[in-house]
C-alpha positions in Angstrom: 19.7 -22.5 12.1 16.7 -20.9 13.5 13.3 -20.9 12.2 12.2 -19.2 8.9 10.1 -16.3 9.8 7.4 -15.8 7.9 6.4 -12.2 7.5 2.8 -11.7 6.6 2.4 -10.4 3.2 -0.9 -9.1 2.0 -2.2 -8.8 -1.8 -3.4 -5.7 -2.5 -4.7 -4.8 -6.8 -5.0 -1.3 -8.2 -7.3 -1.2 -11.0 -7.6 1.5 -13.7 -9.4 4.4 -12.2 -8.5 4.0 -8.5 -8.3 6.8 -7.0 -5.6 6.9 -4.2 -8.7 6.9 -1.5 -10.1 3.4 -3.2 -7.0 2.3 -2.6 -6.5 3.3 0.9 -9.5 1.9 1.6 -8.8 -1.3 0.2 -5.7 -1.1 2.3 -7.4 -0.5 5.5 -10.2 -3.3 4.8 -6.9 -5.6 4.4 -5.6 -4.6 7.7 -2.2 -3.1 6.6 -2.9 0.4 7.7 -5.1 1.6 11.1 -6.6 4.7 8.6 -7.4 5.6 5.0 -8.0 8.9 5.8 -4.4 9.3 7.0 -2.6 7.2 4.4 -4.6 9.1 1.7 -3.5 12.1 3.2 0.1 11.2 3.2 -0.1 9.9 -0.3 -1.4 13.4 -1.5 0.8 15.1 0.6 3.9 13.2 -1.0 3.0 13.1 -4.0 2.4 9.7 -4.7 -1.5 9.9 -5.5 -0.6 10.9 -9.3 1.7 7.7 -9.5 -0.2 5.0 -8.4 0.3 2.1 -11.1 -2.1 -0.6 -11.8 -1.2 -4.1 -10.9 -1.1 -6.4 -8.2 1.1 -6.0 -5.0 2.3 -8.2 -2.1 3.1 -5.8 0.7 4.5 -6.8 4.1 2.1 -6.4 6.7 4.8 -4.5 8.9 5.8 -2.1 6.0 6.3 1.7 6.7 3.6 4.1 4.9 6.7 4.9 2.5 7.3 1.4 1.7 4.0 0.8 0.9 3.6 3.7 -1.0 6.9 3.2 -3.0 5.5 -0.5 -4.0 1.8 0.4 -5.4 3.7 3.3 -7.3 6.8 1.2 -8.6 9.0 3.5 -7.1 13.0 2.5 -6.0 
């Protein structure tokens, strides 16, 4: 049986009035993403800046942009 493999999850809270820049930022300052600036921009771009949803998240350190967007937005 080999080894559990722990993946690195990071905690990450949204509180009322983030904007999806704050967030980014906290993001980056966590170490999940190299740049706000870019994950910002992609969150805009998507659509996923008007749907970020308060509350705390645990997000896999090797998660995709999109995977880390659909979690802090609740989105399957």
């Amino acid at each position: 049986k080999p080894a559990d493999i722990k993946k690195e999850v990071v905690s990450i809270t949204v509180v009322g009035g983030d904007s999806s820049w704050s967030v980014a930022k906290r993001m980056e300052e966590a170490g999940l993403i190299e740049s706000a600036r870019d994950f910002d921009a992609y969150l805009c771009g998507q659509g996923y800046d008007k749907r970020i949803s308060v509350g705390t998240y645990d997000i896999p350190a090797n998660a995709t942009d999109e995977e880390m967007a659909k979690i802090i937005t609740k989105t399957k």
